[in-house]
Backbone as CSV, one residue per row, in Angstrom:
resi,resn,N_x,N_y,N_z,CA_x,CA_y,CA_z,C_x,C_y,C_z
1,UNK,-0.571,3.450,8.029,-0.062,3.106,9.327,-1.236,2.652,10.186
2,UNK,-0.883,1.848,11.409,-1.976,0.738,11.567,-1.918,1.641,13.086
3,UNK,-3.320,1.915,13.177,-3.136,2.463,15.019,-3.252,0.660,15.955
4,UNK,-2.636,0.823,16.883,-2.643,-0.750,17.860,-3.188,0.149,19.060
5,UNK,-4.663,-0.544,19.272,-4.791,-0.237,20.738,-4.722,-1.511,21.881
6,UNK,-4.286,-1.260,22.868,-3.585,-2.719,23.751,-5.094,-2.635,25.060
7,UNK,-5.559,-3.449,25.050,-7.023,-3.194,26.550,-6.123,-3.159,27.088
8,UNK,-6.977,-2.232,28.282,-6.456,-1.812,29.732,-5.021,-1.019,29.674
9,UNK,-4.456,-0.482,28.605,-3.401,0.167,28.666,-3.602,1.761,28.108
10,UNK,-3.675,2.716,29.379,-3.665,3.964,28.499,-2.973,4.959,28.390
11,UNK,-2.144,4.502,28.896,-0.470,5.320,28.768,0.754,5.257,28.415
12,UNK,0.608,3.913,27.361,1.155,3.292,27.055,0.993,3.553,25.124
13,UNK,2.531,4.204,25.229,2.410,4.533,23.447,3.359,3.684,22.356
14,UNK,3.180,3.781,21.529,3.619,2.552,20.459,5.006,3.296,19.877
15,UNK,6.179,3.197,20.107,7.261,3.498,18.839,6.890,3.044,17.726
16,UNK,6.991,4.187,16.531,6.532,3.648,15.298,8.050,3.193,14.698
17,UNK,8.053,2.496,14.882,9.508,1.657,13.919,9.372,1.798,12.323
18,UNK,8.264,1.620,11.911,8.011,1.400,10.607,8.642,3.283,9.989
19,UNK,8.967,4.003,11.142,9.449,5.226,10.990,11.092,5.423,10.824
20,UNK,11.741,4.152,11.027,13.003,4.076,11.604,13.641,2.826,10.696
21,UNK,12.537,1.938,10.793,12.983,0.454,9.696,13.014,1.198,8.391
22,UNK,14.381,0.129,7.900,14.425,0.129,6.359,13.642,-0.101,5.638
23,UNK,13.025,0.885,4.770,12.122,0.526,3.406,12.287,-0.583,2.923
24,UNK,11.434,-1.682,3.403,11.395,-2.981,2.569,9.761,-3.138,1.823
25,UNK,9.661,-4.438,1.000,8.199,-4.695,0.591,7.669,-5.274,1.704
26,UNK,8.454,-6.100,2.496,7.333,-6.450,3.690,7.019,-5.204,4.639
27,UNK,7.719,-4.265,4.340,7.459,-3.045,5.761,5.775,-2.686,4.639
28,UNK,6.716,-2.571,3.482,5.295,-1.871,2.670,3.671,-2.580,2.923
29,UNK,4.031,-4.170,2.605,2.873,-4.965,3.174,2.466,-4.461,4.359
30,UNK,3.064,-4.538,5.796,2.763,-3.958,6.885,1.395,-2.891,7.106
31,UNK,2.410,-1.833,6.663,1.388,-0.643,6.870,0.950,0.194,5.487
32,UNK,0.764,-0.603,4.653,-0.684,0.150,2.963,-1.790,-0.298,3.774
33,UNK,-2.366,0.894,3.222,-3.886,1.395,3.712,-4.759,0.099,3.258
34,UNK,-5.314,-0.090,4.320,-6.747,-1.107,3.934,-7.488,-0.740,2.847
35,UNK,-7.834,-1.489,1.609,-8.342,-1.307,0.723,-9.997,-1.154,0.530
36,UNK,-10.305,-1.587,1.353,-11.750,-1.499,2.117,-11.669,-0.360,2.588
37,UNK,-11.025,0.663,2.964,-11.193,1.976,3.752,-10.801,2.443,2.781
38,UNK,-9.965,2.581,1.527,-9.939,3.273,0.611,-10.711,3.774,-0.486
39,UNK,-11.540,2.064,-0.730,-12.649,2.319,-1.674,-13.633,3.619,-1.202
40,UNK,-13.907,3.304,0.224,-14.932,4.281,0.960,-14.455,5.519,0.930
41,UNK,-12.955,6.008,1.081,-13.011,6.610,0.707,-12.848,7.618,-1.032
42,UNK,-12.776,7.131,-1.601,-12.703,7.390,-2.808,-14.571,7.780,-3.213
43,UNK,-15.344,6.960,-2.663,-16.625,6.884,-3.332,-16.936,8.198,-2.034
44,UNK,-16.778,8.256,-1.007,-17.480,9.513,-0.436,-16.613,10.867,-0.928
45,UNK,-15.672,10.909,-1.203,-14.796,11.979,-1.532,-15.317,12.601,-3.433
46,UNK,-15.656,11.497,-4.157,-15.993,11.711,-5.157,-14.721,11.321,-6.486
47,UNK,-13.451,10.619,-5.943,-12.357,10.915,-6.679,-12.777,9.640,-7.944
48,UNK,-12.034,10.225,-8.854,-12.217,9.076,-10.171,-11.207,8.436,-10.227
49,UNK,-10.748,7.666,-9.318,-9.342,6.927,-9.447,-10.262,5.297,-9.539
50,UNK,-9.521,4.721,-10.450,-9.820,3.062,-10.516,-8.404,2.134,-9.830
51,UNK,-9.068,1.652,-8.633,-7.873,1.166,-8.041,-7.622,-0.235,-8.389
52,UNK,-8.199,-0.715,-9.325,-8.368,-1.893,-9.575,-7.534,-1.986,-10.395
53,UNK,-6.882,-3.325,-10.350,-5.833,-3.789,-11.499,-4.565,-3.199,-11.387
54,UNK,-4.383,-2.119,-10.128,-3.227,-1.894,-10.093,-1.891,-2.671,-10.334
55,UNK,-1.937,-3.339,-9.631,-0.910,-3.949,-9.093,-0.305,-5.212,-10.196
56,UNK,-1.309,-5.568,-11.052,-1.231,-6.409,-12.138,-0.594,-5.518,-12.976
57,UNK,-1.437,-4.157,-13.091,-0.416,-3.131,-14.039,1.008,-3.468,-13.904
58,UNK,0.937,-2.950,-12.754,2.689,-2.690,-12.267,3.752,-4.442,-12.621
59,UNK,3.066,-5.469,-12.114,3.568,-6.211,-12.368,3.910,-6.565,-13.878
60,UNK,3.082,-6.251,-15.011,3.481,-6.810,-15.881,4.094,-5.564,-16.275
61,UNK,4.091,-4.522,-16.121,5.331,-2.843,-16.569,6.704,-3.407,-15.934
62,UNK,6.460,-4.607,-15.240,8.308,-4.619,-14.723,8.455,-5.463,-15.397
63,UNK,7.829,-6.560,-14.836,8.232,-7.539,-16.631,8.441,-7.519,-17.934
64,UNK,7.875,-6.319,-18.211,8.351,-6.212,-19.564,9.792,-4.885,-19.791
65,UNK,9.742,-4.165,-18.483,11.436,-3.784,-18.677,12.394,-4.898,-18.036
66,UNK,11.692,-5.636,-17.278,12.942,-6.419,-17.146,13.333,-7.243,-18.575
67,UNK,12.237,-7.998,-19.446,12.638,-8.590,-20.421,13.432,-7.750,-21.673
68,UNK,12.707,-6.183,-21.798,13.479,-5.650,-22.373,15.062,-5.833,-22.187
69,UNK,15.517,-5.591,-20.890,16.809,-4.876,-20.457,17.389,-6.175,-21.073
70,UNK,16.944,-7.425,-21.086,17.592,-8.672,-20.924,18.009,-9.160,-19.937
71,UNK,17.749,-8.728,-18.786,17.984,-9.271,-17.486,17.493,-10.405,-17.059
72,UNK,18.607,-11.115,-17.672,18.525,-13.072,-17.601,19.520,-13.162,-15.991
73,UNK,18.957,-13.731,-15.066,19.962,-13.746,-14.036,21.404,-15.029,-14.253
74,UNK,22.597,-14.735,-13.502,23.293,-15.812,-13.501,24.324,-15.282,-12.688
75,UNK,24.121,-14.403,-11.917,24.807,-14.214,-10.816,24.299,-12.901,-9.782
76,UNK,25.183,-12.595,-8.829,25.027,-12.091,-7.313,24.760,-10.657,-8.196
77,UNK,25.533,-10.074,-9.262,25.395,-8.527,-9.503,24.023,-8.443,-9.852
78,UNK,23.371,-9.292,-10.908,22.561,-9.211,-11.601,21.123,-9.185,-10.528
79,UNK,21.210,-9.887,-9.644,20.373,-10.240,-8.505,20.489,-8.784,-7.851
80,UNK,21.167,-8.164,-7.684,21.150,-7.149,-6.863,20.862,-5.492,-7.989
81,UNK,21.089,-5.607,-8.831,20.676,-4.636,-10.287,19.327,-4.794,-10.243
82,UNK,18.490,-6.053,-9.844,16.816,-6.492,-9.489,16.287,-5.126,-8.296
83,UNK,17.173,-5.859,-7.105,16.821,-5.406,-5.828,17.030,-3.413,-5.975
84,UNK,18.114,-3.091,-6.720,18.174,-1.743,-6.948,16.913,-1.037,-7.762
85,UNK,16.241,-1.918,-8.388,15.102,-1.702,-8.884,14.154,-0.990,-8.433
86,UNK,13.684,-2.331,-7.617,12.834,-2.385,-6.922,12.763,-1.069,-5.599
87,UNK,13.550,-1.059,-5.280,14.192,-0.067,-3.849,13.410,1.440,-4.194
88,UNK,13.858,2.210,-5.251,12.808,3.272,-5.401,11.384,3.203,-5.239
89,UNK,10.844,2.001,-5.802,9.574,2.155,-5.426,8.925,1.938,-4.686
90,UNK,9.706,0.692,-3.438,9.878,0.938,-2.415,9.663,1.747,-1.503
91,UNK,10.607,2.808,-1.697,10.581,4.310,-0.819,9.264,4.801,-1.021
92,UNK,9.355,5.418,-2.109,7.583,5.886,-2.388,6.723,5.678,-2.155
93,UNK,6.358,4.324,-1.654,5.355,3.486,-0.644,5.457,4.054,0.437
94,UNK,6.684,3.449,1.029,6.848,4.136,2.628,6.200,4.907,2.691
95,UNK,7.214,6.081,2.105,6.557,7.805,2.485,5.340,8.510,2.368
96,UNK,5.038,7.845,1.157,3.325,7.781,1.021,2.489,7.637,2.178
97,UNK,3.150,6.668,2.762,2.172,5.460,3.382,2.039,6.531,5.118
98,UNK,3.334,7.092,4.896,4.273,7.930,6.465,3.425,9.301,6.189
99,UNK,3.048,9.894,4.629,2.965,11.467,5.265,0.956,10.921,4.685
100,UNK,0.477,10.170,4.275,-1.133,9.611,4.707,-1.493,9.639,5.821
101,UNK,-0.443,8.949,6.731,-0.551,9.176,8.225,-0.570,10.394,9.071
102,UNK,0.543,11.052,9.202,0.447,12.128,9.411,-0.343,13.430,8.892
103,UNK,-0.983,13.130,7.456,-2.076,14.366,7.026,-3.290,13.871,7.648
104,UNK,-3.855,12.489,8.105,-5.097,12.115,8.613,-5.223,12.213,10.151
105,UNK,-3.865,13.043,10.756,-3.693,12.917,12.177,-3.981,14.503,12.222
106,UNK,-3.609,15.423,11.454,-3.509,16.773,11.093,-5.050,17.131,11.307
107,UNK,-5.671,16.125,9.981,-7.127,16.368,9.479,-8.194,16.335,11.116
108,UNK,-7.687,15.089,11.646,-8.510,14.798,12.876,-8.697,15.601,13.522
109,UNK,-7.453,16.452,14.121,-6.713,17.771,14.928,-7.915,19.003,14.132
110,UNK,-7.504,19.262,13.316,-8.774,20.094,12.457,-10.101,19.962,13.250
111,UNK,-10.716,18.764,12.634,-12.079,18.814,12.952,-12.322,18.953,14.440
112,UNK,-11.563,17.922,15.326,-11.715,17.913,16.695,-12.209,19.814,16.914
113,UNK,-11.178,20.919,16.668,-11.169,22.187,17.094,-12.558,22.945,16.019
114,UNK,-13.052,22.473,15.021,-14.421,22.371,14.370,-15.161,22.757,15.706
115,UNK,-15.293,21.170,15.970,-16.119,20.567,17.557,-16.186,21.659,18.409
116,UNK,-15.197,21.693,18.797,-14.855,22.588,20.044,-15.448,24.099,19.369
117,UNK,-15.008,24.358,18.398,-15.681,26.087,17.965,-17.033,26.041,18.318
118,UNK,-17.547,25.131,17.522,-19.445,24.981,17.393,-19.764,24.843,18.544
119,UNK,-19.505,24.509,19.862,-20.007,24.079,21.078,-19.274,25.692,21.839
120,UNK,-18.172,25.917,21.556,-18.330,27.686,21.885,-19.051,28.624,21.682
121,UNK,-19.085,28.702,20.154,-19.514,29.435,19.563,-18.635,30.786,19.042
122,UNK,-18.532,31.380,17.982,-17.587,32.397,17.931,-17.796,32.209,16.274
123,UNK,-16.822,33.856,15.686,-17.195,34.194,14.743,-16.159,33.514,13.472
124,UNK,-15.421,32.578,14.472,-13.944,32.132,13.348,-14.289,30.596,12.927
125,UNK,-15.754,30.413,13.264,-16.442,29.022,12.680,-16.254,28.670,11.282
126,UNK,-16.200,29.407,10.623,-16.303,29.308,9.132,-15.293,29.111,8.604
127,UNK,-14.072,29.756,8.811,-12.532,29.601,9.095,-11.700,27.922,9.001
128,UNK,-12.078,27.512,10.530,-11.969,26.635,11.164,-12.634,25.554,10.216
129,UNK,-13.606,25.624,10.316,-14.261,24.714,9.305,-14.005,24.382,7.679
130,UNK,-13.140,25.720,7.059,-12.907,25.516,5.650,-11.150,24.701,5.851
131,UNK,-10.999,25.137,6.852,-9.996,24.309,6.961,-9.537,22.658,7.740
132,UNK,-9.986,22.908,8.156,-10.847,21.622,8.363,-11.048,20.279,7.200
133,UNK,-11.699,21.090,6.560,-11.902,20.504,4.976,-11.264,20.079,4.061
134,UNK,-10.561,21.424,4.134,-9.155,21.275,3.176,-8.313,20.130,3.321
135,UNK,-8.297,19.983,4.556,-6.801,19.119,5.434,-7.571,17.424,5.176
136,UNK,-8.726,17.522,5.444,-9.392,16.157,5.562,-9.543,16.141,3.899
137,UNK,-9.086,16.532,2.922,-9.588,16.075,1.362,-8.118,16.028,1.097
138,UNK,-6.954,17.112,1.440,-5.778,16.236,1.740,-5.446,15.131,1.973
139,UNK,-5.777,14.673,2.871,-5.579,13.518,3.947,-5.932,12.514,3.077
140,UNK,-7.221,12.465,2.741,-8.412,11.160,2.159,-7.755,10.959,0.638
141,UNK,-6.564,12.629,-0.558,-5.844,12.094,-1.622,-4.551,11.637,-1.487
142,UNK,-3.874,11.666,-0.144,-3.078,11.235,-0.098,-2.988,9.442,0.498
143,UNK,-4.409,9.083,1.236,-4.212,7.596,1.265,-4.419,6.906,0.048
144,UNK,-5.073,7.372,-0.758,-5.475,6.995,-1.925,-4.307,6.871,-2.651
145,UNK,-3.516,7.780,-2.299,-1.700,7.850,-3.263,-0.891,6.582,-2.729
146,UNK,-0.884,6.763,-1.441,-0.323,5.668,-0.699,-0.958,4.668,-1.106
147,UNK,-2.009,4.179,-1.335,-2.600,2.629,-1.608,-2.224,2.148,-3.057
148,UNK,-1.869,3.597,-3.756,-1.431,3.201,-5.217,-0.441,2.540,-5.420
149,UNK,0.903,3.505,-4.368,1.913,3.370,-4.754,2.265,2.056,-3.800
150,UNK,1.907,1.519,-2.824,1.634,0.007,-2.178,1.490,-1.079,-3.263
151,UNK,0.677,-0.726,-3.914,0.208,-1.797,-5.007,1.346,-1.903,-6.264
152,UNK,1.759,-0.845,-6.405,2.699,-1.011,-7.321,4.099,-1.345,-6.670
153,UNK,4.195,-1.550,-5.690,5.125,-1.723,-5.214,5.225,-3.317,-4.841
154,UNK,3.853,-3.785,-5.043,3.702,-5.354,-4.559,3.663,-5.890,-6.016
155,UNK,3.122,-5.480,-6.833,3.275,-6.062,-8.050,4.934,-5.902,-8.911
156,UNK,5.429,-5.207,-8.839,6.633,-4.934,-9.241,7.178,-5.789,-8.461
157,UNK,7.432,-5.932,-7.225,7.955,-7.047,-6.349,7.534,-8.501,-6.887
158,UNK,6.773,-8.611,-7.420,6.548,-10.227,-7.706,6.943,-10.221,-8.907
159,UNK,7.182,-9.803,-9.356,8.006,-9.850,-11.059,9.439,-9.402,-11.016
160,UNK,9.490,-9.480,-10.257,11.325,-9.054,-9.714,11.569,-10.559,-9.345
161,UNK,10.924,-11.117,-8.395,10.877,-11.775,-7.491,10.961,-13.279,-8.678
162,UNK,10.342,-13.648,-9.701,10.136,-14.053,-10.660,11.146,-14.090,-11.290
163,UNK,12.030,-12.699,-12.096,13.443,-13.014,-12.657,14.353,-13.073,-11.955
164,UNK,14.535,-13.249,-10.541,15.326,-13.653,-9.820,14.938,-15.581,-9.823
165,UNK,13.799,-15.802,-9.737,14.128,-17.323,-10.027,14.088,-17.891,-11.630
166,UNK,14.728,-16.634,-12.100,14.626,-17.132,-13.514,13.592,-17.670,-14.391
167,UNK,12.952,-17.420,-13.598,11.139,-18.139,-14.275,10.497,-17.238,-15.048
168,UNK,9.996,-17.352,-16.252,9.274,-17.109,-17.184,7.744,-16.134,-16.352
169,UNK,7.748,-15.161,-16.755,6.692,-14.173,-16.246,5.544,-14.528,-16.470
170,UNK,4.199,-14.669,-16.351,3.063,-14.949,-16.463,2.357,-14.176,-15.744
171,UNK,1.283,-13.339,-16.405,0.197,-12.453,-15.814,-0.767,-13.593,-14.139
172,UNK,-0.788,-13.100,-13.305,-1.070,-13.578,-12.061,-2.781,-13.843,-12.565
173,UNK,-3.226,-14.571,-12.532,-5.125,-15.319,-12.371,-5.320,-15.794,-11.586
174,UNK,-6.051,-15.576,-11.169,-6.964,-16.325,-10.004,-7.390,-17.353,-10.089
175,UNK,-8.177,-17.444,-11.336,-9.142,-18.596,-11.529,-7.782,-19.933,-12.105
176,UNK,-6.599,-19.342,-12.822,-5.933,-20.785,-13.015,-5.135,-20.780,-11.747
177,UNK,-4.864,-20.185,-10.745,-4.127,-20.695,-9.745,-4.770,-21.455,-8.890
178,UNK,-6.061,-21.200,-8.319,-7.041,-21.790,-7.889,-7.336,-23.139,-7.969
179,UNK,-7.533,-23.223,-9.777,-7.390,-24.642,-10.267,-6.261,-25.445,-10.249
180,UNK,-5.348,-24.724,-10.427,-3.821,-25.891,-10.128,-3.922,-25.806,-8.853
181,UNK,-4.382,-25.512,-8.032,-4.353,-25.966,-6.166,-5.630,-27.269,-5.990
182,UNK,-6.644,-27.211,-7.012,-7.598,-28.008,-6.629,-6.546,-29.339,-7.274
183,UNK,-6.220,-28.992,-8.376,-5.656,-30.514,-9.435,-4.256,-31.010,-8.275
184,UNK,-3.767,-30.291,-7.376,-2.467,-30.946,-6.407,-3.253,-31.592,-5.249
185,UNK,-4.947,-30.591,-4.812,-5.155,-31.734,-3.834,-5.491,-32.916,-4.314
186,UNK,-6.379,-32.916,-5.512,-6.870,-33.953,-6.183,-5.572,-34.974,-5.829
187,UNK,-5.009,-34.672,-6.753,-3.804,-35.483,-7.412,-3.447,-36.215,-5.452
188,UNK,-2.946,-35.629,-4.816,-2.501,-35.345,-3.189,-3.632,-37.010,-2.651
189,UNK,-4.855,-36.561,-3.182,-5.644,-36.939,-2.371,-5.820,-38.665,-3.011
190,UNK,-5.671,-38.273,-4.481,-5.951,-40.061,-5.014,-4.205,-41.242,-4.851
191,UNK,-3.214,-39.972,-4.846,-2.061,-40.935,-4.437,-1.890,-41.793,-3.148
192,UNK,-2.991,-41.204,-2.014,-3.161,-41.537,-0.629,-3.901,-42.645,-0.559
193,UNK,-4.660,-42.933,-1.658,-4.883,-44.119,-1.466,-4.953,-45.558,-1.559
């Protein structure tokens, strides 16, 4: 979940809709954790998760139950047997994405009263502080869950998205998509003249 701060407004609070909107993949796009703040945290936390290639995973694990099932489209049911698919994993994003938020708002709350102990002083420092800890290594495995289940939720979406136009699945590259964009300007650019 994305904090929005507005200049010059400080009393002024945000309805989180994304609390209220229907689980879609664009809500999911919306608010998955920046992947740049995830890596960081993963490497300061110490976790052995490889976040890489997720999402390619996921994409080609749907493609190949969709080809299993035989799910050739040719009408409205079949299109929507896709979308029922997809919808669970969906959710799992969301909520991921909803209780990441709320354990890193928890964690903050923690440390803030850390702060406040150490500048008192008192004998429940140690306390305060293990918990503290706890909540913030919470917090830091559950965005990490949420960024997973984002990714699999975007890759599964494009291979859905795929046997709904009936098109033949192909693992996503970079380097040949890249090149078929240079060969259309090419092409774009010598018909112009």
């Amino acid at each position: 979940m994305r904090i929005e701060l507005t200049p010059g407004m400080t009393n002024v609070v945000r309805f989180p809709i994304e609390r209220r909107a229907k689980p879609t993949i664009d809500l999911v796009r919306e608010i998955a954790p920046d992947s740049r703040e995830v890596s960081l945290v993963i490497e300061s936390f110490g976790f052995d998760d490889d976040i890489n290639g997720i999402r390619e995973a996921a994409d080609q694990d749907m493609a190949d139950y969709i080809a299993q099932k035989g799910a050739r489209l040719s009408g409205a049911a079949q299109r929507a047997d896709l979308d029922r698919l997809l919808q669970p994993i969906v959710d799992r994003a969301v909520s991921l994405c909803g209780e990441a938020h709320d354990a890193s708002l928890v964690a903050v709350k923690a440390q803030r009263q850390v702060v406040e102990a150490q500048s008192a002083g008192g004998y429940w420092l140690t306390p305060l502080s293990e918990r503290a800890s706890a909540r913030t290594f919470y917090a830091a495995r559950l965005l990490v869950d949420a960024h997973v289940a984002c990714q699999r939720a975007a890759g599964a979406s494009r291979a859905i998205d795929i046997a709904k136009r009936a098109e033949t699945w192909a693992p996503f590259d970079l380097h040949t998509e890249a090149f078929a964009l240079c060969v259309d300007e090419i092409a774009a650019r010598s018909s112009n003249r």
